[in-house]
DSSP file (Angstrom, degrees, kcal/mol; ACC not computed):
  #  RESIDUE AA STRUCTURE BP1 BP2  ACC     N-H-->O    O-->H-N    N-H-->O    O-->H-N    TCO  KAPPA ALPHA  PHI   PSI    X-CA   Y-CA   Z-CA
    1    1 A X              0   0    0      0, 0.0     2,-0.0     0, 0.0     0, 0.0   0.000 360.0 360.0 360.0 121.3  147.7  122.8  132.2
    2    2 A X        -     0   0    0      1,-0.1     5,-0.1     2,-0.0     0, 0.0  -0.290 360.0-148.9 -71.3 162.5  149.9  121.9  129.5
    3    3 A X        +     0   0    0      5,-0.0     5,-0.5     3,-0.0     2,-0.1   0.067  57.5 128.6-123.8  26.4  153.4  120.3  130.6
    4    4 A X    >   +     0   0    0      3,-0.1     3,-0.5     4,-0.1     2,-0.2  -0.422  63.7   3.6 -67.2 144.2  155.2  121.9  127.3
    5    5 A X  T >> S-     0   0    0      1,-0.2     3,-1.1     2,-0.1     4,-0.7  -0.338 122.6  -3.4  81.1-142.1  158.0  123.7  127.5
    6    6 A X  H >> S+     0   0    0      1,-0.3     4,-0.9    -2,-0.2     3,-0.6   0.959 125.1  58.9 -63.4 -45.9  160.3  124.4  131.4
    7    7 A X  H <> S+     0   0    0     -3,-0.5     4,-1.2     2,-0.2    -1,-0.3   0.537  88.7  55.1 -98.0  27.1  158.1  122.8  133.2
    8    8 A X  H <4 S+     0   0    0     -3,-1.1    -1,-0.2    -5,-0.5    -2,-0.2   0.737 114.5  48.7 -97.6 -22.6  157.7  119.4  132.1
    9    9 A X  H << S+     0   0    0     -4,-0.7    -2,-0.2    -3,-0.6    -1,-0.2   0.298 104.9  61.8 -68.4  -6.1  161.6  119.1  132.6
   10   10 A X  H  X>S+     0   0    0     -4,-0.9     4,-2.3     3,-0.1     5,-0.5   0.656 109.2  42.2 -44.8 -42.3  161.0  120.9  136.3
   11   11 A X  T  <5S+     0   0    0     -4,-1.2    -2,-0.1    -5,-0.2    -3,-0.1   0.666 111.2  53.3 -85.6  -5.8  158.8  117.8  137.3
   12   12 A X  T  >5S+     0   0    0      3,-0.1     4,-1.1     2,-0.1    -1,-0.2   0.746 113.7  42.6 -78.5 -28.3  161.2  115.5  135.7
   13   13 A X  H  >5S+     0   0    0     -3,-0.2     4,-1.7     2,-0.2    -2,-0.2   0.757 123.0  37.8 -88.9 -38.3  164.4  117.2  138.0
   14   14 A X  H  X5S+     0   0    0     -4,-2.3     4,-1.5     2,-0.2     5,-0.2   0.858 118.0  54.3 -92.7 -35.4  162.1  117.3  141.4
   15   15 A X  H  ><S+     0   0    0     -5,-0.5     4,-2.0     1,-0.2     3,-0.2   0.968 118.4  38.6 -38.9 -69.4  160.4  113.3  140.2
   16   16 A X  H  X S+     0   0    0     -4,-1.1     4,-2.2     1,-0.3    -2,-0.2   0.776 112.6  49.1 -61.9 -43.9  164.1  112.1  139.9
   17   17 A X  H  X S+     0   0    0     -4,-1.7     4,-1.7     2,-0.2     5,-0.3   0.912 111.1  52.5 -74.0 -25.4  165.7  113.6  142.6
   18   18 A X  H >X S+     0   0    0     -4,-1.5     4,-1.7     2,-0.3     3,-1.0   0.976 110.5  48.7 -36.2 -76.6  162.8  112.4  145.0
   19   19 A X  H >X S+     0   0    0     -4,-2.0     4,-2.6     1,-0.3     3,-1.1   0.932 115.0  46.6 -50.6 -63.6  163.3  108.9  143.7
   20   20 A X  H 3X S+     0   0    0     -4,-2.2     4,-0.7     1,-0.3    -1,-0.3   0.505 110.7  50.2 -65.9 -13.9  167.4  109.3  144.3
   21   21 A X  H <X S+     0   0    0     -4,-1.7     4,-1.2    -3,-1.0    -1,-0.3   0.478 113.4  44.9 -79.6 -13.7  167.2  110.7  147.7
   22   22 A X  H <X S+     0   0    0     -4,-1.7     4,-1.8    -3,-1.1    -2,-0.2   0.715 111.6  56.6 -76.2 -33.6  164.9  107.9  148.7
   23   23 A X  H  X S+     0   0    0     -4,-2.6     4,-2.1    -5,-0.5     3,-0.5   0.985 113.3  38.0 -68.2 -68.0  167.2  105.4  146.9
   24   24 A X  H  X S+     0   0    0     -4,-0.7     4,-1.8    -5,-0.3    -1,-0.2   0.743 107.2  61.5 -74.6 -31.2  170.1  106.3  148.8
   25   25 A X  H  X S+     0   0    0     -4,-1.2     4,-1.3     2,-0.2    -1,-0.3   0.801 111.9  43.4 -57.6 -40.3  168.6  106.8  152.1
   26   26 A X  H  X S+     0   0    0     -4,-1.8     4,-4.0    -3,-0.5    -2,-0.2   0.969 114.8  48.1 -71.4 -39.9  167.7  103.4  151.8
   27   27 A X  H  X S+     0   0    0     -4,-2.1     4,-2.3     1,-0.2     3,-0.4   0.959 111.0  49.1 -34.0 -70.1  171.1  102.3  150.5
   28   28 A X  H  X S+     0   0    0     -4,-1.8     4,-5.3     2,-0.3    -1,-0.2   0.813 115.7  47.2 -99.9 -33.9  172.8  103.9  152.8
   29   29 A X  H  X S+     0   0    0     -4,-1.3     4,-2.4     1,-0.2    -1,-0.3   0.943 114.7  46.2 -45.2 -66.1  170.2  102.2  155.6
   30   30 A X  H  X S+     0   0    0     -4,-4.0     4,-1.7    -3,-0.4    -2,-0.3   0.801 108.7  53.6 -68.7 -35.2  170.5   99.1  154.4
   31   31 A X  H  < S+     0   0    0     -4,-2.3    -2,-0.2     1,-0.2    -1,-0.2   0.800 111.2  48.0 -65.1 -44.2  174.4   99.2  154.1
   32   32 A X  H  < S+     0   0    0     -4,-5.3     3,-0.3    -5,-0.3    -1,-0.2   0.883 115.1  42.0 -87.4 -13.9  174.7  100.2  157.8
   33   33 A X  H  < S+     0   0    0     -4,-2.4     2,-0.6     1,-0.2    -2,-0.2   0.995 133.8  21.1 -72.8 -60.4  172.2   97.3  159.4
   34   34 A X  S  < S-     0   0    0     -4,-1.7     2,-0.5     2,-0.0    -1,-0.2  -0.797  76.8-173.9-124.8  86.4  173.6   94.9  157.2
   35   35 A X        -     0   0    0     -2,-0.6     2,-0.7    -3,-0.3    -4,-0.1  -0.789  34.2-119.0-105.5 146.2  177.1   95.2  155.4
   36   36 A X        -     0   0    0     -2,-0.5     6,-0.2     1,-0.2    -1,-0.1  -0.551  21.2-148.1 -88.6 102.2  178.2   92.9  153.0
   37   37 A X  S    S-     0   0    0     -2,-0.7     2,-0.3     4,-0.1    -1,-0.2   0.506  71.8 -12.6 -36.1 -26.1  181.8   91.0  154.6
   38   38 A X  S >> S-     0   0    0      1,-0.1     4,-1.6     0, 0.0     3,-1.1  -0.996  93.6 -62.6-174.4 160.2  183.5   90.3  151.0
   39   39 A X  H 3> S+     0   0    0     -2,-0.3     4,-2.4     1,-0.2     3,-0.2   0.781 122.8  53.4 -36.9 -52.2  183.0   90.3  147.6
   40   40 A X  H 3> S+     0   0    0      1,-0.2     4,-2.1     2,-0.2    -1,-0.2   0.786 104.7  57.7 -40.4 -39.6  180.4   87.7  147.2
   41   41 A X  H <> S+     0   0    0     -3,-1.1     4,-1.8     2,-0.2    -1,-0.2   0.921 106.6  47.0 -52.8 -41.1  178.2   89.4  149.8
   42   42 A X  H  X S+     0   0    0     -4,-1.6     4,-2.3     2,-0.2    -2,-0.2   0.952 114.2  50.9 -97.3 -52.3  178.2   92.8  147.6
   43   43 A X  H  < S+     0   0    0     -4,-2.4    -1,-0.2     2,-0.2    -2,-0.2   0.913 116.5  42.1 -70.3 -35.2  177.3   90.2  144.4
   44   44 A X  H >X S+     0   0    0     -4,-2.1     3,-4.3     1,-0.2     4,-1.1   0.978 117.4  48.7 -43.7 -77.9  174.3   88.6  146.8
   45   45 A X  H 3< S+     0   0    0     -4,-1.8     3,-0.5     1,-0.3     7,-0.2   0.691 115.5  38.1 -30.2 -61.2  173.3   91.9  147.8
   46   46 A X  T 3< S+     0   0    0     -4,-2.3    -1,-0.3     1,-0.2    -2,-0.2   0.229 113.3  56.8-113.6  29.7  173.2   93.6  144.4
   47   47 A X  T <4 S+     0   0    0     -3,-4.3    -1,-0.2    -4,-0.2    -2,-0.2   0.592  76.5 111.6-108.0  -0.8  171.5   90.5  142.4
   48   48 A X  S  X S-     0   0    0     -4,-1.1     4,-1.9    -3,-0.5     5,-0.3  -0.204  79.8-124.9 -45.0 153.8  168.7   90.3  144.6
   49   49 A X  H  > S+     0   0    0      2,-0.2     4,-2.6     3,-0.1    -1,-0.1   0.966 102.5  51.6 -49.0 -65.1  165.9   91.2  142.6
   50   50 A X  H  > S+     0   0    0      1,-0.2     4,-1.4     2,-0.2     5,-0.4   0.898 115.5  41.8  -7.4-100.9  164.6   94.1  144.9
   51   51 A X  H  > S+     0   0    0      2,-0.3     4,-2.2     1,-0.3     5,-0.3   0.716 112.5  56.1 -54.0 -50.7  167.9   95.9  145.1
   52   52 A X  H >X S+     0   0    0     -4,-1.9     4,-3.8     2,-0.3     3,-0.8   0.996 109.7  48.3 -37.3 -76.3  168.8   95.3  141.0
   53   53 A X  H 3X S+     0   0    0     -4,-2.6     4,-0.7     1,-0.3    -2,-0.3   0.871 116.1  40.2 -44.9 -48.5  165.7   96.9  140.1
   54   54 A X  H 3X S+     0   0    0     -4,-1.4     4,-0.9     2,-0.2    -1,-0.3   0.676 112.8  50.0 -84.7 -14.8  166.1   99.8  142.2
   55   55 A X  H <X S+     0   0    0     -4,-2.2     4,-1.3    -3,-0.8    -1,-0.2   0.937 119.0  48.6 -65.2 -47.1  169.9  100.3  141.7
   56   56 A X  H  < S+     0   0    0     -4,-3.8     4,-0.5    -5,-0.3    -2,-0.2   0.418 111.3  43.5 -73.7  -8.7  168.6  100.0  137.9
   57   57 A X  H  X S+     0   0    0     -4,-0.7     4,-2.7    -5,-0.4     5,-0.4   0.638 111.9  56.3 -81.9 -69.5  166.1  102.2  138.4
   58   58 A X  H  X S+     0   0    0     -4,-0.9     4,-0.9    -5,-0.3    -2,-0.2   0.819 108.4  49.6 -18.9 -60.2  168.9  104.6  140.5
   59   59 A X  H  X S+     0   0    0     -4,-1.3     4,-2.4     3,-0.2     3,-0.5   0.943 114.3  44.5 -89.7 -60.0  171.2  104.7  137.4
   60   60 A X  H  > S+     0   0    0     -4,-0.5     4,-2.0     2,-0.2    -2,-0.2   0.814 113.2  45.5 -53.0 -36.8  168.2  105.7  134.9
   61   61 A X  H  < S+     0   0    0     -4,-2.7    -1,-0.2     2,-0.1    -2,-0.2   0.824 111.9  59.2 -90.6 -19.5  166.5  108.4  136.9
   62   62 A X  H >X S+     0   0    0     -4,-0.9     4,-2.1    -3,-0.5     3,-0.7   0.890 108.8  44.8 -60.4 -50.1  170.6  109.8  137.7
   63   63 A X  H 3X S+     0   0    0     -4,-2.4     4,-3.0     1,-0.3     3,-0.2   0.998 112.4  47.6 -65.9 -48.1  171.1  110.3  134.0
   64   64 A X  H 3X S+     0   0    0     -4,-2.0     4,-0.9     2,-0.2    -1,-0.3   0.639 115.5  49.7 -76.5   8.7  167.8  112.0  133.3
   65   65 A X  H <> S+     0   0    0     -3,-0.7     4,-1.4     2,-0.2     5,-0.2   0.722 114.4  41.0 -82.1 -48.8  168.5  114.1  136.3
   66   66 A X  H  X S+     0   0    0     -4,-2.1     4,-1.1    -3,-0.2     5,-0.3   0.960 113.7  58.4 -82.6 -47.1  171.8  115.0  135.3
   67   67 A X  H  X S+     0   0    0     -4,-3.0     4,-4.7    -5,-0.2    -2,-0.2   0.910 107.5  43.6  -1.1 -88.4  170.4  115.4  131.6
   68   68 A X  H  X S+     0   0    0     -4,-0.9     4,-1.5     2,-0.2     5,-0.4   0.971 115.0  51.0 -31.2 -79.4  167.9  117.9  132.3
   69   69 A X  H  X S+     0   0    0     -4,-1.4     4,-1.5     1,-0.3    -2,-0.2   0.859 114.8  41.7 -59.2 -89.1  170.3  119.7  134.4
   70   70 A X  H >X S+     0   0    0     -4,-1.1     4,-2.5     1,-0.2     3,-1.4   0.776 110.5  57.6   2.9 -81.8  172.9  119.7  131.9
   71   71 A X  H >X S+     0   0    0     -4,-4.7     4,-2.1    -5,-0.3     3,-1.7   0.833 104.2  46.2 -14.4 -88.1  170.7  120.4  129.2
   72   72 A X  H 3X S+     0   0    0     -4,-1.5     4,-0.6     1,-0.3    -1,-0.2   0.601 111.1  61.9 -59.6 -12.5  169.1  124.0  130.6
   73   73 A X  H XX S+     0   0    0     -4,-1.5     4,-2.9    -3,-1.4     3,-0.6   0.970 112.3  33.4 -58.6 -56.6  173.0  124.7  131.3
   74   74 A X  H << S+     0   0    0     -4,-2.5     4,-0.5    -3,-1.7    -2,-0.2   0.908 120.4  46.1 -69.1 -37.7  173.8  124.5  127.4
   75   75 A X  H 3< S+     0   0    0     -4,-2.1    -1,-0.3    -5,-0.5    -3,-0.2   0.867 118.2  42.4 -88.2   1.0  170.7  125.8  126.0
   76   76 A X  H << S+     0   0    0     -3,-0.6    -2,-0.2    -4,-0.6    -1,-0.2   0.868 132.4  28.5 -90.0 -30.2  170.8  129.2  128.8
   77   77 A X  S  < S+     0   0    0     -4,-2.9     2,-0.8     1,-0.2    -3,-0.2   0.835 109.1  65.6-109.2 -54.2  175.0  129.5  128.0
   78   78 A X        +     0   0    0     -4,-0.5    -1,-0.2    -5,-0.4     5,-0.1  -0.740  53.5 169.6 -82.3 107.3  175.6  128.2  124.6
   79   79 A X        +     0   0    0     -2,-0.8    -1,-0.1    -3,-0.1     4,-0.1   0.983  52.5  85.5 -99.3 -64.4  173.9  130.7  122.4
   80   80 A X  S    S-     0   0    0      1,-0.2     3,-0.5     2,-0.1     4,-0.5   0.036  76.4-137.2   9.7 121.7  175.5  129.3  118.5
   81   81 A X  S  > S+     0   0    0      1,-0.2     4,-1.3     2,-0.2    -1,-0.2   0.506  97.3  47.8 -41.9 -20.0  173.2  126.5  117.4
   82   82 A X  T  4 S+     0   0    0      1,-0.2    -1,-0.2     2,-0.2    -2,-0.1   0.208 111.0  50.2-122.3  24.3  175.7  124.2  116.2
   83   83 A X  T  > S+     0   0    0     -3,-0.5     4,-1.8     3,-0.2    -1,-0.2   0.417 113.5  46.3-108.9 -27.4  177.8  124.6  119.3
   84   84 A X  H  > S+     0   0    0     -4,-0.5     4,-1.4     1,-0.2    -2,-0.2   0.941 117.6  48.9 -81.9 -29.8  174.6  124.0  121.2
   85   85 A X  H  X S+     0   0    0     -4,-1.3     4,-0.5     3,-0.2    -1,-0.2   0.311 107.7  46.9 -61.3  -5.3  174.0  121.0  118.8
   86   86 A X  H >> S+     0   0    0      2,-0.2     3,-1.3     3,-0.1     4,-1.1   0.757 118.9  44.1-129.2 -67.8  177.4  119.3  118.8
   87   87 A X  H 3X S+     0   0    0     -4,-1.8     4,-2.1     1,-0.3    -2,-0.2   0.719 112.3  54.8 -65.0 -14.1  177.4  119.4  123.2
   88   88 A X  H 3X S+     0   0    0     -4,-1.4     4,-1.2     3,-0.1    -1,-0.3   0.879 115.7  32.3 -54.2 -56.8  174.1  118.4  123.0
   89   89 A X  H XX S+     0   0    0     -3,-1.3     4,-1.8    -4,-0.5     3,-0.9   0.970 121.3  52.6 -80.1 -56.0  174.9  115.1  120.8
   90   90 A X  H 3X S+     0   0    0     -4,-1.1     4,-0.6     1,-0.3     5,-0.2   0.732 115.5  40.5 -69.4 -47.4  178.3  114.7  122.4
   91   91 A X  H 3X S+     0   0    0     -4,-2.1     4,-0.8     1,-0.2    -1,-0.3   0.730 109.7  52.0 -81.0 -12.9  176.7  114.8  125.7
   92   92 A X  H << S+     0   0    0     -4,-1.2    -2,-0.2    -3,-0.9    -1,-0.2   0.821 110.7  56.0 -72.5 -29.8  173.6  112.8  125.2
   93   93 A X  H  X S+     0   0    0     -4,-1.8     4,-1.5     1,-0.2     5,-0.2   0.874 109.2  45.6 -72.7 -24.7  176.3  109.9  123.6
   94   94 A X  H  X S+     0   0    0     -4,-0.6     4,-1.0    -5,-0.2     5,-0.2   0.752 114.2  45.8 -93.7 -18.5  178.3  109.9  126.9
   95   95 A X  H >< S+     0   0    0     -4,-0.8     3,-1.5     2,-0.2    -3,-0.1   0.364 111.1  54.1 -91.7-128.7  175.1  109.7  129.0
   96   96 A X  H 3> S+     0   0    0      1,-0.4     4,-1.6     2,-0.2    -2,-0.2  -0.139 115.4  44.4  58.4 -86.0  173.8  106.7  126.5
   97   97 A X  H 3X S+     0   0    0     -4,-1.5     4,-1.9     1,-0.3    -1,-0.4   0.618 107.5  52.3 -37.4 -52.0  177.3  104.9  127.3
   98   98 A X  H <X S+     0   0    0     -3,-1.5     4,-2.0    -4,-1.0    -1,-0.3   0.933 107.0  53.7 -73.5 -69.2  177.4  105.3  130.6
   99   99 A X  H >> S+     0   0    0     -5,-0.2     3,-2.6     2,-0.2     4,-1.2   0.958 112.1  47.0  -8.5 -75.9  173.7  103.8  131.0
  100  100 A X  H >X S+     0   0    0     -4,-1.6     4,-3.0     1,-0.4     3,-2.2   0.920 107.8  54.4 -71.8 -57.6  174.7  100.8  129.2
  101  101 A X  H 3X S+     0   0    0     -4,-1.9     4,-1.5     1,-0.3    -1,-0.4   0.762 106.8  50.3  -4.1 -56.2  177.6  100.5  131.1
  102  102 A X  H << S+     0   0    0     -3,-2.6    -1,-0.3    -4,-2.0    -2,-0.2   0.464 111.1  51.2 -81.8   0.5  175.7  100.5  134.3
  103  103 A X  H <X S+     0   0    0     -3,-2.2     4,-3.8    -4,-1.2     5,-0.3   0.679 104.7  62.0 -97.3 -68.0  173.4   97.9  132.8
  104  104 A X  H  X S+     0   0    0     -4,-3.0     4,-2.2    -5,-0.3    -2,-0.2   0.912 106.9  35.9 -34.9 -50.9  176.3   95.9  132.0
  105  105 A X  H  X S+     0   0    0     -4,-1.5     4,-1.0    -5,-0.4    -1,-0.2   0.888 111.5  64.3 -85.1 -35.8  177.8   95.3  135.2
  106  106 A X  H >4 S+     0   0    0     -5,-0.3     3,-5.7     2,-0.2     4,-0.4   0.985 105.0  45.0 -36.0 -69.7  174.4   95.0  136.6
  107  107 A X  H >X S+     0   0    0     -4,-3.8     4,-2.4     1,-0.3     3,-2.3   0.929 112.2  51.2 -43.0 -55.7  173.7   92.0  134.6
  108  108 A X  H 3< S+     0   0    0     -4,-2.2     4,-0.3     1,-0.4    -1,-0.3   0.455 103.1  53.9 -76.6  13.5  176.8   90.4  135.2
  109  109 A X  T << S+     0   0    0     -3,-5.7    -1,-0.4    -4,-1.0    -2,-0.2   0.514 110.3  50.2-114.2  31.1  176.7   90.6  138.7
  110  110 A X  T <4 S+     0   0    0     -3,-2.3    -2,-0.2    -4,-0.4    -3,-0.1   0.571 114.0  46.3 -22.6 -68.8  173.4   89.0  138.3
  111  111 A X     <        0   0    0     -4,-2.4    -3,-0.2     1,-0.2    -2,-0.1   0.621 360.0 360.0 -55.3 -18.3  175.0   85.9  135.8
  112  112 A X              0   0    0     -4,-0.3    -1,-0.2    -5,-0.2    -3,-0.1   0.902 360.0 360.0 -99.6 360.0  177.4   85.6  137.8
């Protein structure tokens, strides 16, 4: 079975949200046995390795979740090519930033 075409973006939407409802259940797990008293707890908490990698993990498999989804809105709604082309780039640039953003604070609360 080839994975061309809708469904290789269906197993990408049900992969990712699988991974982010496991992510969160644990978050949310972890948050209520143990919550972190002050700012320095929350910087412990989210340089541990473990918990970096999976937040970082978290943040990548959210964009391409929202991505996909996004996408099949604009190519079933915007019918124009260069309308579909220009929300396409606009929105793939705001998903890019946003990443690296979430990478950004990651690191630093890692450095610091």
């Amino acid at each position: 079975m080839s994975l061309l075409g809708g469904q290789r973006a269906w197993l990408l939407q049900r992969v990712t949200a699988v991974y982010a409802g496991v992510y969160l259940l644990g978050a949310v797990a972890l948050l209520l046995v143990r919550p972190p008293a002050d700012h320095g707890a929350w910087l412990a908490l989210v340089a541990h390795p473990a918990v970096w990698l999976a937040t970082a993990l978290f943040v990548l498999v959210l964009l391409l979740h929202a991505w996909v989804g996004l996408r099949d809105v604009i190519l079933d709604y915007l019918k124009p090519a260069w309308v579909r082309l220009t929300v396409l780039t606009l929105a793939a640039g705001v998903f890019l930033v946003m990443g690296f953003w979430a990478l950004w604070i990651l690191i630093d609360a890692v450095l610091r």
